[in-house]
C-alpha positions in Angstrom: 91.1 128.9 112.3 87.9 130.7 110.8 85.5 132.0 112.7 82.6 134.5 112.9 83.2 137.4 114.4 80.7 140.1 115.9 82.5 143.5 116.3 79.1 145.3 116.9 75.1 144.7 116.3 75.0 143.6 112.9 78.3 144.1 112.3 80.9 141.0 111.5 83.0 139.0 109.6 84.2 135.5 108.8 87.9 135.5 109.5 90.8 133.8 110.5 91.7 133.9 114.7 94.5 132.2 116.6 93.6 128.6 117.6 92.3 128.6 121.2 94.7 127.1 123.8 92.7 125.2 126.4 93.3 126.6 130.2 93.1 124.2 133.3 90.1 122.1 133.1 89.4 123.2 129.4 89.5 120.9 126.6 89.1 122.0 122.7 87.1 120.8 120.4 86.9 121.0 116.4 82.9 122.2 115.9 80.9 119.3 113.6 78.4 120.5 113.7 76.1 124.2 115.3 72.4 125.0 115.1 71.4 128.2 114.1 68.3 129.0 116.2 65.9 132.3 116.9 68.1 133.4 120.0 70.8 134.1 117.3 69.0 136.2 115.7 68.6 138.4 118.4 72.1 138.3 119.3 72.4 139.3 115.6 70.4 142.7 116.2 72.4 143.1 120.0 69.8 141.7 122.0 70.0 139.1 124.8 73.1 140.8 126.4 76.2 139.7 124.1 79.9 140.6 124.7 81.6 142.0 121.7 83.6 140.9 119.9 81.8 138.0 120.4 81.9 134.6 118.1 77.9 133.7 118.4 76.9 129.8 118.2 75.6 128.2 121.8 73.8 124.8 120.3 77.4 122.9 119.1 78.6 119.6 119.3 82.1 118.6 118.2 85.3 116.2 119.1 87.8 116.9 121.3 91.3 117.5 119.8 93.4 118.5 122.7 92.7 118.7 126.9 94.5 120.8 129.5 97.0 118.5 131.8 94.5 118.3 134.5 91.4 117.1 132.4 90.9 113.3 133.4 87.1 112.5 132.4 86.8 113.8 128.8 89.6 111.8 126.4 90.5 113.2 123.6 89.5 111.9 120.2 85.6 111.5 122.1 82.4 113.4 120.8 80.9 115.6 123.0 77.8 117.9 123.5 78.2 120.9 125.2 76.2 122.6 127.9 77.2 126.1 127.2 76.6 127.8 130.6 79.1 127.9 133.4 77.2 129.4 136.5 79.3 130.7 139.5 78.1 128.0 142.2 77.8 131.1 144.9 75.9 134.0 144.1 71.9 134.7 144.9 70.5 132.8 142.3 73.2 130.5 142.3 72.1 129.5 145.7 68.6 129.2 144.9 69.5 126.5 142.2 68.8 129.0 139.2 72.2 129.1 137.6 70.5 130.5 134.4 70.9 133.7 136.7 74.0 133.6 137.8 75.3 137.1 138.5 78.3 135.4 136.9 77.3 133.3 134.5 79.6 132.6 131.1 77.8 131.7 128.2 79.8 130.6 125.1 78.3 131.5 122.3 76.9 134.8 124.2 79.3 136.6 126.3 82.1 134.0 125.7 83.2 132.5 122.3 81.2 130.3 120.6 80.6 127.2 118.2 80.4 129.6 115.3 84.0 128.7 114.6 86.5 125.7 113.8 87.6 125.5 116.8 86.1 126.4 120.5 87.7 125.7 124.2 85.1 125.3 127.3 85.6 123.5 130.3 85.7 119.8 130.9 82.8 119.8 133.1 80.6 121.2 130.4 81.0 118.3 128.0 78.7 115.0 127.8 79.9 112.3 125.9 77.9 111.7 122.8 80.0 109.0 120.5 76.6 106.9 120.2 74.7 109.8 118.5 75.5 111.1 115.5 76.5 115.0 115.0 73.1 115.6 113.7 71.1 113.9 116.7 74.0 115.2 118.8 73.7 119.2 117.9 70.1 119.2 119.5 71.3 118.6 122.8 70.6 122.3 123.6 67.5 122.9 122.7 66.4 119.8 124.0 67.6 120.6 126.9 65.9 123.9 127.1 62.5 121.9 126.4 62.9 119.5 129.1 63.9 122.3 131.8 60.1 124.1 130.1 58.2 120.7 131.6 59.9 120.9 134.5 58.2 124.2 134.7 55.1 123.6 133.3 54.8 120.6 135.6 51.9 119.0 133.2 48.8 117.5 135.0 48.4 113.6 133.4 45.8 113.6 130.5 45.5 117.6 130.1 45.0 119.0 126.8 47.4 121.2 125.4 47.5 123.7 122.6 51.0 124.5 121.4 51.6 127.3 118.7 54.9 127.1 116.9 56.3 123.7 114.4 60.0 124.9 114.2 62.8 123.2 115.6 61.6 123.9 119.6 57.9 122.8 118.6 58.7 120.2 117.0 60.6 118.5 120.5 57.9 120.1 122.5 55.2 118.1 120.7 56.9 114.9 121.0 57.9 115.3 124.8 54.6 116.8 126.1 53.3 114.2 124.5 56.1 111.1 125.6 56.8 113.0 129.0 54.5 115.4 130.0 51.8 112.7 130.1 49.5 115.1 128.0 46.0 113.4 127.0 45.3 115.7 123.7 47.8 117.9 122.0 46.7 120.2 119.4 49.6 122.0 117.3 48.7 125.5 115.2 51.6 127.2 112.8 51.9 128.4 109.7 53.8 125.5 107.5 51.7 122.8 106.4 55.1 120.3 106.2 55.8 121.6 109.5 52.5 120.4 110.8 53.0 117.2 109.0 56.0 116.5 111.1 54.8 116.9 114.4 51.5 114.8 113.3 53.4 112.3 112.3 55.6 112.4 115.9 52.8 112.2 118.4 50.2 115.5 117.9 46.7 114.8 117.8 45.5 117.4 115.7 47.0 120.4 113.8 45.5 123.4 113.2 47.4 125.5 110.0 47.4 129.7 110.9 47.7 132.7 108.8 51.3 134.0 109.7 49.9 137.3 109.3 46.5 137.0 110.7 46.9 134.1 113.2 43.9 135.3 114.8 41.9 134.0 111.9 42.3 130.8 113.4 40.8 131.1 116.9 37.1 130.0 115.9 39.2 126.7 114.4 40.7 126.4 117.6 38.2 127.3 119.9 35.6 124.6 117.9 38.8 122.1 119.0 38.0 122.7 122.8 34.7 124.6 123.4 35.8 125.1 127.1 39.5 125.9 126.2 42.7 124.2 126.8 44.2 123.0 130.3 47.6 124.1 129.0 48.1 126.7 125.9 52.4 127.5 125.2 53.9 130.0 123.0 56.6 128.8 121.1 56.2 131.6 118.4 57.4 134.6 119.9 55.1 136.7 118.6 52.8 138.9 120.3 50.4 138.7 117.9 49.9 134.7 118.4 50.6 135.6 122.5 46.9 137.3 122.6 45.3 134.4 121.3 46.6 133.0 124.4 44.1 133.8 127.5 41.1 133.4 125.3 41.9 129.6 124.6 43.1 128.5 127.9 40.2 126.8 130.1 39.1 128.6 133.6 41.9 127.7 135.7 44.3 126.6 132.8 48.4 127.6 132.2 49.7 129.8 129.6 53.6 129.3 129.0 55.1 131.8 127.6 58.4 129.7 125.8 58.9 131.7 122.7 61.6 134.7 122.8 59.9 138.0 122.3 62.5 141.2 121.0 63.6 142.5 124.4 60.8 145.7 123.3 57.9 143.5 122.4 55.0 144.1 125.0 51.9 141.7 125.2 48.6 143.3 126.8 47.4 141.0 129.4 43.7 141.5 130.6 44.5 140.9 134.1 41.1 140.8 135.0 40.4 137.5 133.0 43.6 136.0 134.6 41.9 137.2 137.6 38.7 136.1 137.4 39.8 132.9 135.8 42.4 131.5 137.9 44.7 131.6 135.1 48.6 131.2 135.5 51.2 132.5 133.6 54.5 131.3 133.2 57.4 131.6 131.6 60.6 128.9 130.9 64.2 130.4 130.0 67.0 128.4 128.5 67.8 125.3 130.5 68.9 124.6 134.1 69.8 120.8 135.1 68.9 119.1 132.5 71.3 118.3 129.8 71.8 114.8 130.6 68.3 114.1 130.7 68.1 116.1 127.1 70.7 114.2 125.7 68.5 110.7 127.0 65.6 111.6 125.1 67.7 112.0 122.3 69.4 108.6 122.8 65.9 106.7 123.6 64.3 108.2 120.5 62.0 109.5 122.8 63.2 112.9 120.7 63.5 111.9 116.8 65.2 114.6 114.8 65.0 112.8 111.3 64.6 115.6 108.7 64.5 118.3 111.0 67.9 119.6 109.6 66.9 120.5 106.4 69.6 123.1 106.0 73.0 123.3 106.2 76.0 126.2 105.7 79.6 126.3 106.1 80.9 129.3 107.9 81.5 131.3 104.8 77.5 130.9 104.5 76.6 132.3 107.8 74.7 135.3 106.2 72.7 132.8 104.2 72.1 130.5 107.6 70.5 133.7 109.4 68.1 134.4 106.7 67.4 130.9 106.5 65.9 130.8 109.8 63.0 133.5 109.1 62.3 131.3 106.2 59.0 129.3 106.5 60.8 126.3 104.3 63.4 126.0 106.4 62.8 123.9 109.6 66.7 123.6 112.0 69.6 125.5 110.0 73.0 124.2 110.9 76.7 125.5 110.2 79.3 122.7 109.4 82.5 124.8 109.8 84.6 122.3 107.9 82.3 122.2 104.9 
């Protein structure tokens, strides 16, 4: 089969690999379709701790060719999505039902193989049934998920207002289930791409506020006119320091900052811990997704979550240089890889 293969940061190649035989409990599936998201990009530069050689790709949904003897709930021939994190059960964090922690933890696509390939074994147990959603409703399982695990962090008070920087592929499910499930009275979105900010207008947001990607401060007196008193709730979905400072000055005595966008593992954000003092302000931060695939994969079946043109790019794996740039690129909203194409 073909695959991409990371030797090293920055350093891979597209190349034929044996087929992977599936182990007790392991099934294998042929890869329909993988998203191509920001976290790969910093596995790209040899951030966010990956195994080498490595074949990247953790968002993948696929069908399942062939099972291990002992694998009785997932048949073959069935589509699955898969939950790409297999946490140890029994260490610390483990214990303390934070298996994103795990001491242990295998995650395909980052210290395991990945969907970045034609082929891809993971165990049984990771794999949720998805033959009512198509591939392309299907491959958002993951970051879906991820969102759904943030508002079970951010815990939303009904009717709060909520400012939410960042329309890509995360923003763009945030808006809809802050808005759906979060019980959030007034959502205002801010990014840089004007069809971007259409989107999420058209899926729930009540206002949209369009930023300067290099000068997104020249937005705050926009934003601040929005809420004079500042928001109950303002998230980062951006990543980017630059938009994170904007942060504490437009969230409301007593309000939440989320920090959900992933920083470089360098970045630093200067904090004035005296206004989060003297304010009341919290700070917190959601990291990939614990417990809640199968309420992920829900929102995707209720239409609660509505992907329609989201994907608006697609690669085979011969492409994959041309799907990493294309997810720095402001016209491109989700990048997928179709290893068959």
């Amino acid at each position: 089969m073909k695959a991409v293969v990371y030797s090293a940061p920055e350093t891979y190649q597209v190349r034929e690999v044996p087929d992977p035989v599936p182990a007790a409990g392991e099934v294998l599936i042929r890869v329909e379709r993988a998203g191509v998201c920001g976290t790969d990009l910093h596995l790209h530069k040899g951030e966010f701790g990956p195994v080498y050689p490595l074949v990247p790709g953790h968002e993948f949904t696929g069908t399942v060719v062939d099972a291990a003897g002992d694998v009785e709930d997932i048949a073959v021939g069935a589509r699955v999505a898969v939950d790409n994190t297999v946490a140890c059960g029994s260490c610390a964090d483990c214990r303390r039902a934070r298996p994103a922690y795990c001491r242990r933890l295998v995650a395909y696509g980052v210290n395991a193989p990945g969907g970045f390939a034609e082929l891809v074994t993971v165990p049984a147990a990771r794999c949720f049934p998805v033959d009512d959603l198509v591939p392309d409703v299907a491959v958002f399982a993951e970051p879906a998920a991820c969102v759904v695990h943030g508002l079970d962090v951010l815990d939303p008070a009904p009717g709060a207002s909520a400012l939410l920087f960042g329309a890509g592929p995360t923003g763009i499910i945030l808006a809809q289930l802050l808005k759906s499930l979060g019980g959030v009275g007034d959502l205002t979105v801010a990014a840089p791409s004007q069809p971007k900010l259409d989107l999420v207008l058209e899926r729930g947001a009540d206002a949209v506020v369009r930023m300067d990607r290099q000068d997104p401060a020249a937005a705050l007196r926009t934003l601040e006119r929005r809420a004079p008193e500042g928001f109950d709730i303002v998230i980062d979905a951006t990543g980017s320091t630059s938009v994170l400072e904007l942060t504490v000055p437009l969230t409301r005595t007593g309000g939440t900052i989320m920090v959900y966008g992933m920083t470089a593992e360098s970045a630093r954000w200067p904090v004035p811990s005296y206004e989060v003092f003297r304010r009341e302000l919290t700070v917190k931060g959601s990291f990939a997704q614990q417990f809640s695939f199968d309420r992920a994969i829900g929102v995707l079946r209720s239409g609660a979550v509505d992907t329609t043109g989201v994907i608006t790019h697609r690669f085979g794996l011969e492409e994959y240089a041309e799907a990493l740039n294309a997810v720095g690129d402001s016209a491109c909203i989700k990048a997928v890889i179709q290893p068959g194409s």
